[in-house]
PLY file of the C-alpha trace (Angstrom):
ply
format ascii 1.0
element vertex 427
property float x
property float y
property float z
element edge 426
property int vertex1
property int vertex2
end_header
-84.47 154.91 120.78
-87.01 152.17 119.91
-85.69 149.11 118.60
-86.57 147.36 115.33
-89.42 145.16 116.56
-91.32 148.06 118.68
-90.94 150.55 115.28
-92.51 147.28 113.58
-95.13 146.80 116.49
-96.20 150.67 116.54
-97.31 150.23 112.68
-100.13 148.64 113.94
-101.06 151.20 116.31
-101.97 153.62 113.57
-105.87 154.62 112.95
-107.78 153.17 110.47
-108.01 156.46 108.38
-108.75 157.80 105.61
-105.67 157.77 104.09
-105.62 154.15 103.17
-107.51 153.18 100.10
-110.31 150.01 100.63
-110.27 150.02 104.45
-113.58 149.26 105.95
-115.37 152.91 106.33
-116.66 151.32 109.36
-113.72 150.62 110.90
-112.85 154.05 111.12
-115.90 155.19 112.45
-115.31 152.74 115.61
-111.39 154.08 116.15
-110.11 150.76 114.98
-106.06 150.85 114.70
-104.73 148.88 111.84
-104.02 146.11 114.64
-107.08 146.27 115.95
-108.75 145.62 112.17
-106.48 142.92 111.34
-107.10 140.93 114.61
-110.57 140.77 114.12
-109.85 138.14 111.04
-112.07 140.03 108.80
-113.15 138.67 105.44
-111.83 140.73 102.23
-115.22 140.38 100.46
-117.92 140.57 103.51
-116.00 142.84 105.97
-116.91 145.78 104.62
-114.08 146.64 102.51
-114.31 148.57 99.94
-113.57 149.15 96.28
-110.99 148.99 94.79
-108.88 147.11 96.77
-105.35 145.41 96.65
-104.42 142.18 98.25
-101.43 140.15 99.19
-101.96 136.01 99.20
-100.61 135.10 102.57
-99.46 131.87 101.29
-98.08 132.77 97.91
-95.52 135.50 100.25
-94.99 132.86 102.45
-93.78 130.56 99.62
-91.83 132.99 97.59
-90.17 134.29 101.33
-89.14 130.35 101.71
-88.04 129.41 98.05
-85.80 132.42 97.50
-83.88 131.31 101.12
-83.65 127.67 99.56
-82.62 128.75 96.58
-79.76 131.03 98.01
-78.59 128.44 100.95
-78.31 125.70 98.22
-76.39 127.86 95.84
-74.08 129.00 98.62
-75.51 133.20 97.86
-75.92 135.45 100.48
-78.94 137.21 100.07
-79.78 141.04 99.84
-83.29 141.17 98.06
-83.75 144.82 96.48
-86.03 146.55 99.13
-87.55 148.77 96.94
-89.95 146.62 95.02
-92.45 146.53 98.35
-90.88 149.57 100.30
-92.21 147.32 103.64
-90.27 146.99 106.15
-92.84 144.14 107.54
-91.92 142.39 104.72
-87.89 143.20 104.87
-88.05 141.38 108.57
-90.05 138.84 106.78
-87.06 138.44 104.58
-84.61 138.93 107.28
-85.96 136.01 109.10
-85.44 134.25 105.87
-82.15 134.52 105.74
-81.08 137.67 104.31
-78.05 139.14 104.86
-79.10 142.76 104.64
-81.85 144.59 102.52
-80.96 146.04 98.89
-81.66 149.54 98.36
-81.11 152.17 95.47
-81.33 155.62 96.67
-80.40 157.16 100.03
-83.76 158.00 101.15
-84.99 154.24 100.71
-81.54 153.82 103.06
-83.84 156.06 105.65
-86.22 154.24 105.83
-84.81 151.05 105.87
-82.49 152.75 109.29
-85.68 153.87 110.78
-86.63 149.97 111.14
-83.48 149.12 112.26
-81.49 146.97 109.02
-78.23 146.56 110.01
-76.68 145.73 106.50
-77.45 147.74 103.72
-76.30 147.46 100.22
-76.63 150.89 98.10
-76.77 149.71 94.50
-75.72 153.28 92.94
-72.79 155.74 93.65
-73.92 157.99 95.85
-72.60 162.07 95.36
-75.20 164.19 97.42
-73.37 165.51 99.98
-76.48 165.93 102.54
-76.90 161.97 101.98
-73.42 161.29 102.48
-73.12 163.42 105.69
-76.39 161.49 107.20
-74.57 158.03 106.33
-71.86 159.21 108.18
-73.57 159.93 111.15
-75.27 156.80 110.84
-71.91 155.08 110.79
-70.40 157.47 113.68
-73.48 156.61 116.07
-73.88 152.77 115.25
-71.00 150.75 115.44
-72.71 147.25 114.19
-74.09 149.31 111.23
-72.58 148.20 107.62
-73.21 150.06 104.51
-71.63 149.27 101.16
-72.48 151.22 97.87
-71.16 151.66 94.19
-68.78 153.82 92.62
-68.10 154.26 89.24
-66.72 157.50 88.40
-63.22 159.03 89.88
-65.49 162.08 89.92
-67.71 160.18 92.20
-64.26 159.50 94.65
-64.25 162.59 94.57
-67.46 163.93 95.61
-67.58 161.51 98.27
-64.30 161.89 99.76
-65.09 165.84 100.01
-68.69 164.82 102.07
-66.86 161.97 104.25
-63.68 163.49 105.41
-63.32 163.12 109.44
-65.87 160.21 109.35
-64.93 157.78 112.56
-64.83 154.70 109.97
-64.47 154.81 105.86
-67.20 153.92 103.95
-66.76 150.22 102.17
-67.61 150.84 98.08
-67.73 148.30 95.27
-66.58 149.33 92.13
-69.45 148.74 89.40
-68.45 147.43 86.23
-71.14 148.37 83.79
-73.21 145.87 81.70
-72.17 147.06 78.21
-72.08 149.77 75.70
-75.76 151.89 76.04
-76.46 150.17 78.97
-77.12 151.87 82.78
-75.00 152.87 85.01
-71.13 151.53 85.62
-67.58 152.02 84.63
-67.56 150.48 81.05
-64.22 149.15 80.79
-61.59 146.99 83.17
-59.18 149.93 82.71
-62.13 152.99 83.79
-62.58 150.02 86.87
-59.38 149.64 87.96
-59.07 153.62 87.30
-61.87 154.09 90.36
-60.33 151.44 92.40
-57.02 153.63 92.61
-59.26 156.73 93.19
-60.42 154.90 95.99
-57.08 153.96 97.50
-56.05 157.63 97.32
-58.65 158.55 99.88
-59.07 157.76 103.34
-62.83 158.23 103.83
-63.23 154.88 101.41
-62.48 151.46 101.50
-62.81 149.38 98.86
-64.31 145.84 99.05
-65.62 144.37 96.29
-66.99 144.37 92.38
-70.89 144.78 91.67
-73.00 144.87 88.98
-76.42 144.57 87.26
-76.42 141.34 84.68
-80.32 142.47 83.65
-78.81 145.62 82.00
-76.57 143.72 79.41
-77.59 144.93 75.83
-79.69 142.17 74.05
-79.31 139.49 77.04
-79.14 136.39 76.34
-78.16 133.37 78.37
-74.62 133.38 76.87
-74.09 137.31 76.86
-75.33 137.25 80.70
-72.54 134.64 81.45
-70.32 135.95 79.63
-70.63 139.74 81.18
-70.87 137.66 84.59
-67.57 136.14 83.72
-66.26 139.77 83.26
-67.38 140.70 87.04
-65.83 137.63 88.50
-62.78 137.85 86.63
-62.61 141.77 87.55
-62.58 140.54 91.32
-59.77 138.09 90.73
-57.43 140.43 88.91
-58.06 143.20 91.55
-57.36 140.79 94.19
-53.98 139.87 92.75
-53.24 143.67 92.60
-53.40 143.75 96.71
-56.53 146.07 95.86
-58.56 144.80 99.13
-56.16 144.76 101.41
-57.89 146.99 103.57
-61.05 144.65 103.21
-62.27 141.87 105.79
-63.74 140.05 103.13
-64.82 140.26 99.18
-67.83 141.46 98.40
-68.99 140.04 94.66
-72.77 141.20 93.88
-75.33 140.85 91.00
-78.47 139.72 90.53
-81.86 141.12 89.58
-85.24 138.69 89.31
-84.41 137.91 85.59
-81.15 136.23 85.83
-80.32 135.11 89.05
-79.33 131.56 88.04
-76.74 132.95 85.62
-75.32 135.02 88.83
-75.20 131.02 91.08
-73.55 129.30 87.95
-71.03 131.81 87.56
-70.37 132.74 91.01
-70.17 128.81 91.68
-66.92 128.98 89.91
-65.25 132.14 91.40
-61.61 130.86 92.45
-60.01 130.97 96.22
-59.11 134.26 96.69
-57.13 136.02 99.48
-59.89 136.50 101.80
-63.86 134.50 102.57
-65.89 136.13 99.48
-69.41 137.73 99.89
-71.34 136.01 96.62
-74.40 138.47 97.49
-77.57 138.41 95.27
-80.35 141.10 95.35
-83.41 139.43 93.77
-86.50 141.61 94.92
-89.25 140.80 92.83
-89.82 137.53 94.08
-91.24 138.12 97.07
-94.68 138.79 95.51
-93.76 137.61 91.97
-96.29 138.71 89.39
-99.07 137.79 86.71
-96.77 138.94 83.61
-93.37 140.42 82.90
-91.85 138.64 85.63
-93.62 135.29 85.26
-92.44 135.49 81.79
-88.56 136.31 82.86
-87.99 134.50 86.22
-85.27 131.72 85.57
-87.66 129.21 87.50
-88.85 128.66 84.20
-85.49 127.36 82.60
-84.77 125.20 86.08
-88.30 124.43 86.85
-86.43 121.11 89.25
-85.56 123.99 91.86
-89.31 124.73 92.30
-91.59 128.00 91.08
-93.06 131.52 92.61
-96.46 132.41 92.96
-98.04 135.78 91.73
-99.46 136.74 95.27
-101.00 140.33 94.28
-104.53 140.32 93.22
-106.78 143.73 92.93
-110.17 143.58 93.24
-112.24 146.20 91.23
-115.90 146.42 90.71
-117.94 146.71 87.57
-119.69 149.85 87.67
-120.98 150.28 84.28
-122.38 147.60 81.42
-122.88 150.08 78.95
-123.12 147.12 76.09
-122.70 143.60 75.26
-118.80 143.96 74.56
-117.99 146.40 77.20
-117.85 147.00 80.96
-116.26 149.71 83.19
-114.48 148.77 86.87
-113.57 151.17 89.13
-110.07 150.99 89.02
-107.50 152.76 86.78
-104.11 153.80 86.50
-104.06 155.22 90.53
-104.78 151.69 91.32
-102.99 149.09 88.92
-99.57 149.08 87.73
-99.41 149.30 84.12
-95.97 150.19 83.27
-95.01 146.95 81.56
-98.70 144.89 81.17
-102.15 145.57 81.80
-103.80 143.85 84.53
-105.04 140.54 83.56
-108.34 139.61 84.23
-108.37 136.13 86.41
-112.18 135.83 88.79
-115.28 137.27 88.60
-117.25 137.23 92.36
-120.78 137.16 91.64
-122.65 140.56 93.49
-125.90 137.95 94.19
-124.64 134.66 94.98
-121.15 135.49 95.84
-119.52 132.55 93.69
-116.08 132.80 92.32
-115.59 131.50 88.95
-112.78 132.25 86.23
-113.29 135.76 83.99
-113.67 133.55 81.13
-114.37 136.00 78.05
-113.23 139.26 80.24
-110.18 141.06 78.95
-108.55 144.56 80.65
-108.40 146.46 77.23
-106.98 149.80 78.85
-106.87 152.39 82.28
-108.03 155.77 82.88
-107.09 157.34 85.89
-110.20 155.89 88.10
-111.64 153.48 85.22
-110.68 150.08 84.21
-111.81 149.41 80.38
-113.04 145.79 80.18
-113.88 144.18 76.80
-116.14 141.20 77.04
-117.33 138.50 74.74
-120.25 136.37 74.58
-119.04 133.82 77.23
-118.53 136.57 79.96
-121.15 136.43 82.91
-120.23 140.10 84.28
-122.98 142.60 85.99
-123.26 145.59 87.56
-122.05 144.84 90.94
-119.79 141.70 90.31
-116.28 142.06 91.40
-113.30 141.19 89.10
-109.61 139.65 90.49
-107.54 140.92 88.62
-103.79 139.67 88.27
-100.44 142.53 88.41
-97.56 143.24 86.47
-94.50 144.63 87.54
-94.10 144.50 91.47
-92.80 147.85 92.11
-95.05 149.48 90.94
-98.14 147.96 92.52
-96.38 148.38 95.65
-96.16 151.67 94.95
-100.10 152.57 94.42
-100.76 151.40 97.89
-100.00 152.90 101.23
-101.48 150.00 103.15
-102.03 146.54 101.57
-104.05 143.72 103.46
-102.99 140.06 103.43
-105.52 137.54 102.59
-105.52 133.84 103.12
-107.04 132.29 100.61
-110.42 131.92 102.22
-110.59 135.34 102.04
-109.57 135.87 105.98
-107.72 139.47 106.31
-104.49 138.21 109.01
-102.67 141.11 108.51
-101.99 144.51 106.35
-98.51 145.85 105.22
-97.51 149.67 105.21
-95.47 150.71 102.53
-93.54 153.73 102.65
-92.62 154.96 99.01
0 1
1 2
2 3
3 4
4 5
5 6
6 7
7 8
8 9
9 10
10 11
11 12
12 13
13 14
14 15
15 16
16 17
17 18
18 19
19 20
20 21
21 22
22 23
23 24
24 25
25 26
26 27
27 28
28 29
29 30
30 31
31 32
32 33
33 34
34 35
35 36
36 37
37 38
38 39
39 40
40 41
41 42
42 43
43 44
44 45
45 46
46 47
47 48
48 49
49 50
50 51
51 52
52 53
53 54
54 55
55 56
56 57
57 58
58 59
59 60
60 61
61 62
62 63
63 64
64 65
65 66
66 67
67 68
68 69
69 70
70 71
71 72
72 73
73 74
74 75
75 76
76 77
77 78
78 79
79 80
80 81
81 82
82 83
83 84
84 85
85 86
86 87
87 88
88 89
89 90
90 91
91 92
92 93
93 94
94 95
95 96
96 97
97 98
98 99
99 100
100 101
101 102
102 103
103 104
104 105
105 106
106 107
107 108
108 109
109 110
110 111
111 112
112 113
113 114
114 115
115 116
116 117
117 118
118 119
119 120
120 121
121 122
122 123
123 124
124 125
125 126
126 127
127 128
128 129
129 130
130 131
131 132
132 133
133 134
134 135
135 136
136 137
137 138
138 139
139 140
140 141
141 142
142 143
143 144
144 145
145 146
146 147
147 148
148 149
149 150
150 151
151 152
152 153
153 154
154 155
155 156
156 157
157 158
158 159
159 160
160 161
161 162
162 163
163 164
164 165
165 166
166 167
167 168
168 169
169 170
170 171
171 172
172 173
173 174
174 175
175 176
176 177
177 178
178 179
179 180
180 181
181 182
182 183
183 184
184 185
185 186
186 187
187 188
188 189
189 190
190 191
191 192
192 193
193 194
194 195
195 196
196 197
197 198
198 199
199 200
200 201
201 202
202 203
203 204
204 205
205 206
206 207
207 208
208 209
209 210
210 211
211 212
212 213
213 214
214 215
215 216
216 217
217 218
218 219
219 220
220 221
221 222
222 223
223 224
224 225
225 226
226 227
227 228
228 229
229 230
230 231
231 232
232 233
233 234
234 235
235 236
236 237
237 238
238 239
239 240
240 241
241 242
242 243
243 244
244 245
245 246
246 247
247 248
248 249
249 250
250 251
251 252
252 253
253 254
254 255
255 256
256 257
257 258
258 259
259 260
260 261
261 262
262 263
263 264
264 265
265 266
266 267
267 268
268 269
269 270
270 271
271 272
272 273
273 274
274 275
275 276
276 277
277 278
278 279
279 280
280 281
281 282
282 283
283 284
284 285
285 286
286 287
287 288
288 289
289 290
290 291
291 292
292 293
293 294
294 295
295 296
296 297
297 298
298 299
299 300
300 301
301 302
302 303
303 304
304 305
305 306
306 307
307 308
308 309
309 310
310 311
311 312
312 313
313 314
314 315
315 316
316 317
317 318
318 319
319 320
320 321
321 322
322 323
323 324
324 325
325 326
326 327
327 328
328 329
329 330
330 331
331 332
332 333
333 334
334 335
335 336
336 337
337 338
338 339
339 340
340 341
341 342
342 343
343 344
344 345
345 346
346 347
347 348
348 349
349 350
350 351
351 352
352 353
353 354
354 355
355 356
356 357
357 358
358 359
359 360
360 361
361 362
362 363
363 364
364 365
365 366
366 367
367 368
368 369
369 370
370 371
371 372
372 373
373 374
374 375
375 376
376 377
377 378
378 379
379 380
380 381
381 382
382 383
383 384
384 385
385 386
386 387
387 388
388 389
389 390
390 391
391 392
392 393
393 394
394 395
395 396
396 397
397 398
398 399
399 400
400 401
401 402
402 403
403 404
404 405
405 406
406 407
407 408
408 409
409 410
410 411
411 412
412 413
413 414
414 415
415 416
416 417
417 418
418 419
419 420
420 421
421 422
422 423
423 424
424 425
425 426
């Protein structure tokens, strides 16, 4: 079986194809592997990429990979950054030679995936009840002894349905019980008494073991910096009581986890103040946004802004699209749409125009994305906008996940506009 690094290495052995949106037609044509295309340093503009395109700052990923380690190590937070904003797993070894503890995931096939490069420590952020899934964790945990998994539960029904799927397992499978973020919120028991309900469930069963309290502060109804502490409170306090209860004595250590990209200072104040318990406790944060931040939503929400003194991301996506029609003073068409661009919480924002004739870069000054097609990107324009037939516009992202998503294959551009590298996704 081929180890993490030679599954990483043998991405870069695949063709140059025509499955991957913007690659260099020419490349193709000479039987370039991806490898082979990124070693020859092209540039993103001049290499003969095409149109549209998607691109990764190599020094923006670079930060964010470094600031989010900081941040943790300083705050004394293990980290498991959610996995399925990029998919990558070039970028989950990135983040495991950051520092991470283990990769965040949310569904078992992400889990898959994230096995098929080799992660060791996997956090499941739901309760998991398909009993196909369950039997392939098992075997998973049979066959690799250094493998740790730990998911939710939040339902005796759940105990259930997983206890039916896990019986005769070599090892139990270590569960946190999920204490939900309030009334109309997502997923969770929504009381201490439904918790500590589960938690017996769990101690009824031998194909469980139960470690730990989890939860999701960025779900709690109208947040707020007190309601978020307050709800975070709950979690800790959850932990405490169950530990006085004897509830994980079966447990090596206690796992405590929260912690999306909105809130994640909330989650190091609180968890700051989490008491001695009986055994070391796992304060484990899965922040995944960060890694390639955005333009939008999540420049708007990231708590760097309220302790700006512990440093800042840096959007690192840009997509390049091409105007392709000028059909009037106020309005021009690029050739990129809703295939292309995320635009589930904010249009893309138009940043730099590059000039078709002289290949300048200056700012999109007077150049607004007013709306997507599928293929089409509607651009309003005012008087001030120099835009042609030709030009190509930089356009900032919203929403990581789901610019991730668009893309199969995703190059990484220093900021000369030098290709280094290209990441697969695998959504």
């Amino acid at each position: 079986m081929l180890d993490r690094l030679e599954r990483l290495d043998r991405l870069a052995d695949e063709p140059v194809d025509h499955r991957f949106k913007g690659l260099p037609p020419d490349a193709e044509a000479s039987g370039l592997t991806i490898g082979g295309l990124a070693a020859e340093r092209r540039n993103l503009f001049t290499g003969g990429f095409t149109t549209p395109v998607l691109a990764l700052s190599a020094e923006s990923v670079e930060h964010n990979l470094a600031l989010l380690e900081t941040y943790s190590a300083r705050h004394g937070l293990a980290f498991a950054p959610h996995g399925k904003t990029s998919m990558s797993p070039q970028l989950f070894a990135r983040q495991l030679e950051h520092g991470a503890w283990g990769i965040t995931a949310a569904v078992p096939h992400q889990a898959r995936v994230y096995r098929a490069y080799g992660i060791q420590r996997i956090f499941l952020a739901n309760e998991v009840v398909d009993p196909a899934a369950l039997r392939w964790l098992a075997h998973e945990l049979d066959t690799d002894p250094g493998f740790r998994f730990i998911c939710y539960v939040d339902s005796v029904r759940g105990v259930e349905l997983m206890d039916e799927a896990l019986r005769g397992t070599s090892r139990p499978v270590d569960v946190v019980v999920e204490l939900g973020a309030g009334e109309g919120a997502r997923t969770g028991a929504r009381t201490e008494a439904e918790c500590a309900a589960v938690a017996d469930a769990v101690a009824a069963v031998t194909s469980l073991r139960l470690v730990g309290v989890a939860g999701y502060e960025g779900e709690v109804p109208q947040a707020d910096t007190d309601r978020v502490h307050a709800w975070l409170r709950r979690l800790t306090a959850l932990a405490a009581d169950f530990d006085k209860a004897g509830r994980f004595a079966a447990a090596e250590e206690i796992v405590i986890s929260a912690g999306g990209s909105a809130w994640f200072d909330a989650v190091a104040d609180v968890f700051a103040g989490i008491p001695e318990l009986s055994l070391p406790v796992l304060k484990l944060l899965r922040s995944g946004a960060y890694v390639s931040h955005d333009d939008g939503h999540y420049r708007h929400l990231t708590p760097f802004n309220r302790i700006p003194q512990e440093g800042a991301l840096q959007p690192a996506f840009r997509l390049w699209a091409q105007v392709i029609s000028r059909p009037s003073p106020d309005q021009a068409f690029v050739n990129a749409g809703k295939r292309d661009a995320a635009y589930d919480l904010d249009l893309p924002e138009a940043q730099v125009v590059r000039d078709a004739r002289t290949g300048e870069i200056r700012p999109a000054a007077g150049v607004t994305v007013s709306g997507l097609s599928d293929q089409h990107g509607w651009v309003r324009t005012t008087a001030e906008a120099e835009l042609d037939v030709g030009d190509w516009v930089g356009m900032g992202l919203s929403h990581p996940c789901t610019s991730f998503d668009k893309w199969q294959l995703i190059p990484v551009v220093e900021a000369d506009g030098t290709v280094t590298d290209f990441i697969r996704t695998f959504f």
